[in-house]
C-alpha positions as CSV (number, residue, x, y, z in Angstrom):
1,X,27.0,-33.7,41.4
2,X,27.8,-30.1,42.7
3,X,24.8,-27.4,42.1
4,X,27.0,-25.7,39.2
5,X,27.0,-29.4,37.4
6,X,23.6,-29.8,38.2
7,X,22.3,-26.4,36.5
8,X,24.8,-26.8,33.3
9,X,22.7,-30.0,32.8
10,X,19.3,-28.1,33.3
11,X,20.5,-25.6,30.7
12,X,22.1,-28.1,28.5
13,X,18.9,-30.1,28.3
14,X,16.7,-26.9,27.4
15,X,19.1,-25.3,25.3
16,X,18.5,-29.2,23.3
17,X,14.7,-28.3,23.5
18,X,15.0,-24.5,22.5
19,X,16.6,-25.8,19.5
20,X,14.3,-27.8,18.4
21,X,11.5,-25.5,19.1
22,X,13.4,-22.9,17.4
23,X,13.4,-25.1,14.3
24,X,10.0,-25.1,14.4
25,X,9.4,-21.5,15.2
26,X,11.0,-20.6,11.8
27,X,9.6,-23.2,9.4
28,X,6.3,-21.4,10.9
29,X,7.7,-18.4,9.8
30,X,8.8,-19.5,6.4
31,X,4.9,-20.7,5.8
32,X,4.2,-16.8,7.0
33,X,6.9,-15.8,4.5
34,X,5.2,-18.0,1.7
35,X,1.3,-17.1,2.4
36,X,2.5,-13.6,2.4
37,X,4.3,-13.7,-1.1
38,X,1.4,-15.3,-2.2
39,X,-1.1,-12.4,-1.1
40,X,1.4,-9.3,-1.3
41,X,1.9,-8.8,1.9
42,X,4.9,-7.2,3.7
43,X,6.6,-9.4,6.2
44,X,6.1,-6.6,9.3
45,X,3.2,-6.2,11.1
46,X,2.9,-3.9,13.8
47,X,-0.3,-4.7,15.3
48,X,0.3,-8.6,15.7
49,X,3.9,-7.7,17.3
50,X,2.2,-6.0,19.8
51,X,-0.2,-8.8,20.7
52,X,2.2,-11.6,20.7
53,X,4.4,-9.8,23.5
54,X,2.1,-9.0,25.3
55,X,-0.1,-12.2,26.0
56,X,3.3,-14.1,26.1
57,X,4.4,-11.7,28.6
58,X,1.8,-11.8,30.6
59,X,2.6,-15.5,31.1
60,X,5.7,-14.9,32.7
61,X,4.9,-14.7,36.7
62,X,8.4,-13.3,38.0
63,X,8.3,-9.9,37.3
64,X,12.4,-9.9,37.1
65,X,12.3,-12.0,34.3
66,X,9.6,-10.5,32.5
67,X,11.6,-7.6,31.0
68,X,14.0,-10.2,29.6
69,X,11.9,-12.6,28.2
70,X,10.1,-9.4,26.4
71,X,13.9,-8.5,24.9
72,X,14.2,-12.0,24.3
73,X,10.8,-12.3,22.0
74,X,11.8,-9.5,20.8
75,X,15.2,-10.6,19.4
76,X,13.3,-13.9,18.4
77,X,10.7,-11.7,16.1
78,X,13.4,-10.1,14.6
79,X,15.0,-13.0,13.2
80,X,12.2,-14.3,12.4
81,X,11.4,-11.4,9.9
82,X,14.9,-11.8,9.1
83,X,14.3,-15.0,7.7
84,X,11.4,-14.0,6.0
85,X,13.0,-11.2,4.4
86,X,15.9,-13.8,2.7
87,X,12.5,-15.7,1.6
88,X,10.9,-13.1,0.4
89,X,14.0,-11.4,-1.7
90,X,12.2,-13.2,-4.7
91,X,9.0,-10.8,-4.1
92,X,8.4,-9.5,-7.4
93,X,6.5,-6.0,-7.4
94,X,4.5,-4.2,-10.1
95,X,3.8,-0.6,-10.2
96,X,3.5,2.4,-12.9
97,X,5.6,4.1,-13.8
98,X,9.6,4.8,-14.0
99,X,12.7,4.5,-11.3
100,X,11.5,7.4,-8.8
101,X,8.1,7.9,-9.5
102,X,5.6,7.9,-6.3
103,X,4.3,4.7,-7.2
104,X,7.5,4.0,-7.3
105,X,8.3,5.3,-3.5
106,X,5.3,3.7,-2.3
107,X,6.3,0.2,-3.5
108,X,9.8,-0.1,-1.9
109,X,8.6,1.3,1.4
110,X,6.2,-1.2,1.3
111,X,8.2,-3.9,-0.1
112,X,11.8,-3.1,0.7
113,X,13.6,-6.2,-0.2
114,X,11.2,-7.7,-3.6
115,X,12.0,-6.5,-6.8
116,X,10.5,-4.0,-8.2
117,X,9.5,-3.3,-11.9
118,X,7.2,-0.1,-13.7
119,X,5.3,-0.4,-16.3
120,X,4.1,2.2,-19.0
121,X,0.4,1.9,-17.4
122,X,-1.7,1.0,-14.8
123,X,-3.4,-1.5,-17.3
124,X,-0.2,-2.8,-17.8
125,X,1.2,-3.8,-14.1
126,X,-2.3,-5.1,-13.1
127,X,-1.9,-7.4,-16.4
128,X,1.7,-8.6,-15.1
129,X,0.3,-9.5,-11.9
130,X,-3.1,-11.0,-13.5
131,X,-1.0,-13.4,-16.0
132,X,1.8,-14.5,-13.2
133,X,4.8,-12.4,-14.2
134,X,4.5,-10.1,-11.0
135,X,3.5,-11.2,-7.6
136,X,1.4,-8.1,-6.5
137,X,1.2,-4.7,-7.8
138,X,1.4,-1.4,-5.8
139,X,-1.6,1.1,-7.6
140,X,-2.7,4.7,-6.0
141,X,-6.5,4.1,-6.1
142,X,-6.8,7.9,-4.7
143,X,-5.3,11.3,-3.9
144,X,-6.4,13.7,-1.2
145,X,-6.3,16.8,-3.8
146,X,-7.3,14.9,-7.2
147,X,-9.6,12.2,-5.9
148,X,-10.3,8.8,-6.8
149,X,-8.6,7.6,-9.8
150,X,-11.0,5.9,-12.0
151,X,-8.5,3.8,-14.2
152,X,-7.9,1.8,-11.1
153,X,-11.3,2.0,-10.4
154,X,-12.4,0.3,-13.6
155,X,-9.5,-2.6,-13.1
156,X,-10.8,-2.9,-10.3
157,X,-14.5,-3.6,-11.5
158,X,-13.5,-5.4,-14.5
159,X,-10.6,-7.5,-13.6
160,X,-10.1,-10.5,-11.3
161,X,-6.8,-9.2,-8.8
162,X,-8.2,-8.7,-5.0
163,X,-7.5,-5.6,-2.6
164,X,-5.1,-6.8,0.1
165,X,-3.1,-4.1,1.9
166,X,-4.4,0.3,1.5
167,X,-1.2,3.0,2.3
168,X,-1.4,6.6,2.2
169,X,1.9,8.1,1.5
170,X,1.9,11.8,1.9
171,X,3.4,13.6,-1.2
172,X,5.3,16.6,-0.8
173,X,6.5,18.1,-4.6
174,X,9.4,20.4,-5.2
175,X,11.6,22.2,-7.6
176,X,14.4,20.2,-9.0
177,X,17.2,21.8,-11.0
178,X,20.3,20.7,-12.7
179,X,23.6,21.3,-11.0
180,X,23.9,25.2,-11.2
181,X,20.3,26.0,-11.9
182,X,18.6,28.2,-9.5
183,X,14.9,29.3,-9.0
184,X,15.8,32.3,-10.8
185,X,17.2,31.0,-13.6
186,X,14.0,28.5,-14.4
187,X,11.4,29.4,-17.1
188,X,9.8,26.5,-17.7
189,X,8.8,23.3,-15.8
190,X,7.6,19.9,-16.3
191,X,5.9,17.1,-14.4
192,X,2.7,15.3,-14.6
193,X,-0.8,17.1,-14.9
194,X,-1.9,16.6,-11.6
195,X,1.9,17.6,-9.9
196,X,1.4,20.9,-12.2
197,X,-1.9,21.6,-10.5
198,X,-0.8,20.4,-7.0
199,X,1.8,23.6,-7.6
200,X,-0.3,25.9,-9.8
201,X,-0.1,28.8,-7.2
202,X,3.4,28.6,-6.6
203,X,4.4,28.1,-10.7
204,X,1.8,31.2,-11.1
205,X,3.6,33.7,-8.9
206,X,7.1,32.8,-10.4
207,X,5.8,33.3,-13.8
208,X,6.9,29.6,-15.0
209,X,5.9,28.1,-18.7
210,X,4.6,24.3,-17.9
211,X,5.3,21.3,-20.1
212,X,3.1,17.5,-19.1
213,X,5.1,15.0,-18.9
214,X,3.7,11.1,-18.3
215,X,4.8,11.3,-14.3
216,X,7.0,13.3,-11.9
217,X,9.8,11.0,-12.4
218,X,10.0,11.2,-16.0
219,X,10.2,15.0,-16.2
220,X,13.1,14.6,-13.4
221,X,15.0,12.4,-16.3
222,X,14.0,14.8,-18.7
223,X,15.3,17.8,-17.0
224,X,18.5,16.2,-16.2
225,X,18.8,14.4,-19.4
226,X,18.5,18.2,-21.0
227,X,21.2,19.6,-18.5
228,X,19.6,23.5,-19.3
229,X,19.2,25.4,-16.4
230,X,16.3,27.3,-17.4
231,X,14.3,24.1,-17.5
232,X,13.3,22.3,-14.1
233,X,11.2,19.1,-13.0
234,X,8.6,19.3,-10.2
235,X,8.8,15.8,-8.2
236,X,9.7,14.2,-5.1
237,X,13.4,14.6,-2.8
238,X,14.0,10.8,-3.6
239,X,13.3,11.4,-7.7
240,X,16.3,13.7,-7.0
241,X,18.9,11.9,-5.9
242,X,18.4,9.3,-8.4
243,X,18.7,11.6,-11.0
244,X,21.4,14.1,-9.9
245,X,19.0,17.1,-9.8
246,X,19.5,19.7,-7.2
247,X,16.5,20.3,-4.4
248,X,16.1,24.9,-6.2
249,X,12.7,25.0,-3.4
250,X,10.8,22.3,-1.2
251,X,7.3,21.5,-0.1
252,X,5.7,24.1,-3.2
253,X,2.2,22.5,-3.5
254,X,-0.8,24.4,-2.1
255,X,-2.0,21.5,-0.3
256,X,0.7,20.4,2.8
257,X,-2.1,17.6,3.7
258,X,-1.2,16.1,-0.1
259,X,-1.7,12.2,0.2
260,X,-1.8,9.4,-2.3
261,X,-4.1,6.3,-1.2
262,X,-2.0,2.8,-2.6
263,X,-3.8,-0.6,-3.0
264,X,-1.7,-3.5,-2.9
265,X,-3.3,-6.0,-6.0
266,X,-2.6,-9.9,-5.9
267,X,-4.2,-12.9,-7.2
268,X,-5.0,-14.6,-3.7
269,X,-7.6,-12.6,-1.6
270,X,-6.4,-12.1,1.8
271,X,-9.2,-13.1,4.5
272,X,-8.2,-10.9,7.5
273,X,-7.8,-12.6,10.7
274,X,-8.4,-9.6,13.1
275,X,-12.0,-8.9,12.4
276,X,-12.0,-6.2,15.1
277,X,-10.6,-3.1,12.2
278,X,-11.5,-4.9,9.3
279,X,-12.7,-3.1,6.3
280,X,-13.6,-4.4,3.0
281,X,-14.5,-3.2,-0.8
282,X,-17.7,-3.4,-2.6
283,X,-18.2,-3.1,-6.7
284,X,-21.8,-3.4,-7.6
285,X,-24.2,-2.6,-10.4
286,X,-27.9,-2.2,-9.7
287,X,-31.0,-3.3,-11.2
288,X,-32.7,-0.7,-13.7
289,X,-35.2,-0.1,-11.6
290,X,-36.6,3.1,-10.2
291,X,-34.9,3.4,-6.2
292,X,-32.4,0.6,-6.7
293,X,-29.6,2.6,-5.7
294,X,-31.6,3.9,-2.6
295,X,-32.4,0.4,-1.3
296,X,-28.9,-1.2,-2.8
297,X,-27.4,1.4,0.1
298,X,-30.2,0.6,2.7
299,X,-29.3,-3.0,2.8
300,X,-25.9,-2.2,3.7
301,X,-26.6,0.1,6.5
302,X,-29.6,-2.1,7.3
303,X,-26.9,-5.1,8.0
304,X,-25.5,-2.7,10.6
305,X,-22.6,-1.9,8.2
306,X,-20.8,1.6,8.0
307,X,-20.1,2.8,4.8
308,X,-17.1,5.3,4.7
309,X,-16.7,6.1,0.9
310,X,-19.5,6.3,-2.1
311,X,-18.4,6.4,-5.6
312,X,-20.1,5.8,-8.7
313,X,-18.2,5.1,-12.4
314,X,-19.4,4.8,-16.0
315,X,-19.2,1.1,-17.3
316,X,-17.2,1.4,-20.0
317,X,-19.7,-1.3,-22.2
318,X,-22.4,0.6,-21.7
319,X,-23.7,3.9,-22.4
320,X,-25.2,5.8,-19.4
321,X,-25.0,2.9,-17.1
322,X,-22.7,3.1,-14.1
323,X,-21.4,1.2,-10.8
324,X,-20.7,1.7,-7.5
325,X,-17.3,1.5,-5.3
326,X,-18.5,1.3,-1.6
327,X,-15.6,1.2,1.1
328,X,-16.9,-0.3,4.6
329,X,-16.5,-1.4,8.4
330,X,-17.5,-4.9,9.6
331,X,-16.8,-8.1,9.0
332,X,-18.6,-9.0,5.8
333,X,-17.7,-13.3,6.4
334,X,-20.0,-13.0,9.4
335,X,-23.4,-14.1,9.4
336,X,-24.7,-10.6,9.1
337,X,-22.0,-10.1,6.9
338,X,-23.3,-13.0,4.8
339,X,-26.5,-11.6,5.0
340,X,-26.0,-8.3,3.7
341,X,-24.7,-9.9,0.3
342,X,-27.1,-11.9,-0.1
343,X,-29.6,-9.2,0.0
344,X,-27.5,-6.8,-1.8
345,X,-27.5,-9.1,-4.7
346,X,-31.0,-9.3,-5.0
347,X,-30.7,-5.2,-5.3
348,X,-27.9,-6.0,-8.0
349,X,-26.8,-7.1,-11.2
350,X,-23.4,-7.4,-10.5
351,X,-21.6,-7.7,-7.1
352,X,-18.2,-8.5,-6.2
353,X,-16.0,-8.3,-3.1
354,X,-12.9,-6.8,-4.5
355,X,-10.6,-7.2,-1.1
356,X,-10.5,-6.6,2.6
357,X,-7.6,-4.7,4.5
358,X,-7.4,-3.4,8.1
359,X,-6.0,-0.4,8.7
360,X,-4.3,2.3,6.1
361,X,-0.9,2.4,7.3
362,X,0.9,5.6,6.6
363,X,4.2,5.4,5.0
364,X,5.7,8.7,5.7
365,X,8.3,7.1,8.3
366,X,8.8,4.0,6.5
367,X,12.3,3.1,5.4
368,X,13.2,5.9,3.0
369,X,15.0,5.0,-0.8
């Protein structure tokens, strides 16, 4: 046997193995694809790409071959999310609103190949995920400019869906016109309450009327639905497009460092793996005692835990009473972790863990509609 023979039969026989392991690469993936479906989770993760290569680079000794093998992992993670993307075309997403709105933008960036459906409320998409007709539902939980918003808040409290993914998707409003309208020619324009007051400056110095609509994406359908130039939508590029609107002025709210906060709501809680970033939510109600509050917070710092956010919320039930949303770093499945709850419910009359998430990922460069 000649030395060409002999290294055709060397590839021949690990080409056979390659197969087989490649077999079982991707029926690993597909048990990804299925845990993720299961938890709302999108299929690409940046941080765990980034490991892989690199420890199974570091196993490869040549340092000629290293550069390939890293294309060729590469290649191989790419079909593998492939894959998982024809597994997950089934994803079915919840959000609130219509066709456009930023919930809306926020869910297909997130989820680009489920299928997406809006519903008239938040109530109303958390329910459809709750009762098994959605598999996850995209909710903004807070706005740079507006705050916190307590409807998601209180579903949050009251219902049984856990926290397993935060994005902030930076929200940039602007004039939208039908075909022929110009900023001139508008004397009115509509868009929901918080859009309106995002824009109040620049709406104030162009003398515009101002009509509430339920979000930005429904006044876009209204304006084009009306086809009058004198009336105009304030809402996002994308809202455009789908409604053949024309972009009259861009970027018009006060605020250029506008961001939304999304929560990604399923029915499986989502135990983080990498403990190293992890951050997790707290919902708790507190004895009515005299310093509860004070040492409610105590125990959590006391545990060595850093809280980031403090917000407090009527319950709805109850007349003057209130609970507390506490966003914080550590690992709360450690011992101290396990510690720090169990104190905490001594402090409390109701606790619950509503999620845990690692790191807000933006969405600005995500794939665009």
């Amino acid at each position: 046997m000649d030395k060409l023979d002999q290294a055709r039969k060397i590839i021949d026989r690990v080409d056979s193995e390659m197969a087989e392991l490649f077999c079982r690469r991707m029926e690993a993936a597909g048990m990804i694809a299925a845990y993720k479906q299961e938890r709302g989770l999108p299929i690409f993760d940046a941080a765990r790409e980034r490991a892989v290569v690199e420890r199974n680079a570091a196993a490869i000794t040549d340092e000629a071959l290293r550069g390939y093998y890293v294309t060729f992992l590469k290649g191989m993670m790419d079909l593998s999310k492939q894959y998982q993307h024809r597994l997950m075309d089934g994803l079915h997403v919840a959000y609130s609103g219509v066709e456009g709105a930023f919930a809306d933008i926020a869910a297909r960036r997130i989820f680009p190949d489920g299928r997406h459906t809006g519903f008239e409320s938040f109530q109303a998409a958390y329910d459809a995920v709750a009762d098994g007709r959605c598999d996850c539902a995209v909710l903004p939980v807070e706005n740079s400019y507006a705050g916190a918003v307590g409807q998601v808040m209180d579903l949050m409290f009251g219902g049984e869906l856990y926290i397993n993914g935060v994005y902030t998707l930076p929200i940039t409003q602007n004039l939208l016109g039908v075909p022929g309208a110009s900023i001139s020619s508008v004397k009115t324009v509509i868009s929901h309450p918080q859009a309106l007051s995002q824009c109040a400056g620049y709406i104030r110095a162009h003398g515009y009327e101002t009509v509430a609509a339920a979000n930005t994406a429904v006044a876009a359908r209204q304006v084009a639905d009306s086809g009058d130039v004198a009336v105009a939508a304030i809402a996002s590029a994308e809202t455009a497009r789908l409604y053949g609107l024309e972009l009259l002025d861009h970027d018009i709210n006060e605020s250029l460092t506008n961001t939304t906060k999304f929560a990604v709501f399923s029915r499986v809680e989502n135990r983080v793996k990498d403990k190293t970033d992890q951050k997790f939510i707290l919902l708790f109600t507190v004895n009515d005692v005299a310093g509860a509050l004070a040492k409610a917070i105590s125990v959590i710092a006391g545990h060595g835990f850093n809280m980031k956010v403090l917000r407090s919320r009527p319950v709805k039930d109850r007349a003057w009473q209130y609970y507390f949303y506490v966003e914080a770093e550590g690992d709360d499945s450690s011992e101290e972790g396990q510690r720090m709850l169990e104190d905490l419910s001594a402090q409390c009359e109701k606790l619950k863990v509503a999620g845990h998430y690692t790191v807000e990922i933006n969405l600005k460069d995500s794939e665009k509609l």
